[in-house]
C-alpha positions as CSV (number, residue, x, y, z in Angstrom):
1,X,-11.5,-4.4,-3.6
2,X,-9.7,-1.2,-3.7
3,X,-7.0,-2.6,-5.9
4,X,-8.9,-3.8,-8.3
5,X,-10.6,-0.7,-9.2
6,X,-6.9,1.0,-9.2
7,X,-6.3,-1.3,-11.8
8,X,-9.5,-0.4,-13.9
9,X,-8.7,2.9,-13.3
10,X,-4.9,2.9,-14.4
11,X,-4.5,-0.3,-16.3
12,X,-0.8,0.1,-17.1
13,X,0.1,0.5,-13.3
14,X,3.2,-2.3,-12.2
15,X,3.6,-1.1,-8.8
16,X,1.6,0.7,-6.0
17,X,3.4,2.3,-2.7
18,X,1.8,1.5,0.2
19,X,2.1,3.5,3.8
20,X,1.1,1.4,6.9
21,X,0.5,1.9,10.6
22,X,3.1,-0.1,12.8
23,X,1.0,0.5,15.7
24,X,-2.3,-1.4,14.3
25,X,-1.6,-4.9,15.3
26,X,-4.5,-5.7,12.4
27,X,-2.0,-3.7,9.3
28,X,0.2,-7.6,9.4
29,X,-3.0,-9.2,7.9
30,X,-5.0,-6.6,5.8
31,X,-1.4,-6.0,4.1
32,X,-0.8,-10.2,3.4
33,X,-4.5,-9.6,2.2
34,X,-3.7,-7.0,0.1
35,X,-0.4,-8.6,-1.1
36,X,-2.1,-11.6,-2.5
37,X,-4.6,-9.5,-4.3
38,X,-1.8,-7.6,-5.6
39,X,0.1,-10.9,-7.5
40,X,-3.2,-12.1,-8.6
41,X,-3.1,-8.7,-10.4
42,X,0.4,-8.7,-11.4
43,X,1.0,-5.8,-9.0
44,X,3.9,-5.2,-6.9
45,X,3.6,-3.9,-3.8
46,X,5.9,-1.3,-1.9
47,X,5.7,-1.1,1.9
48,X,7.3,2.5,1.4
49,X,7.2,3.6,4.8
50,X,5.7,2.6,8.6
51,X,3.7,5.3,10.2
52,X,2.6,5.2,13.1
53,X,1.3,8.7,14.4
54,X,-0.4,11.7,12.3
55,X,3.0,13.7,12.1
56,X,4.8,10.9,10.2
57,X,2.4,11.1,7.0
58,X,3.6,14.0,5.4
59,X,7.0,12.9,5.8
60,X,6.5,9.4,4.2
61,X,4.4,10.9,1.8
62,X,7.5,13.2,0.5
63,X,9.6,10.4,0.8
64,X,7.0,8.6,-1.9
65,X,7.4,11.1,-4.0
């Protein structure tokens, strides 16, 4: 999974922001999914921002960062 090779790759990382589409009724599931793998991993997850057309991206993205 793509989590755990974040976590090979940047072993010190505590927390990960995460962007999702409020329009994909399949985001709910895939982001419980993720959120599991993230405790097994002693991650933490941030649902930073809902997007939900191609003009909010770069918006959420600055507001990441």
């Amino acid at each position: 999974m793509v989590l755990e090779l974040i976590r090979e790759l940047v072993p010190s990382l505590s927390r990960l922001a995460v962007l999702w589409n409020r329009l994909n009724p399949a985001t709910k599931p895939i982001f419980e999914q993720t959120q599991a793998v993230a405790r097994r991993l002693r991650l933490t997850l941030d649902p930073i921002r809902e997007v939900g057309r191609l003009e909010e991206i770069d918006p959420a993205l600055e507001a990441i960062g």
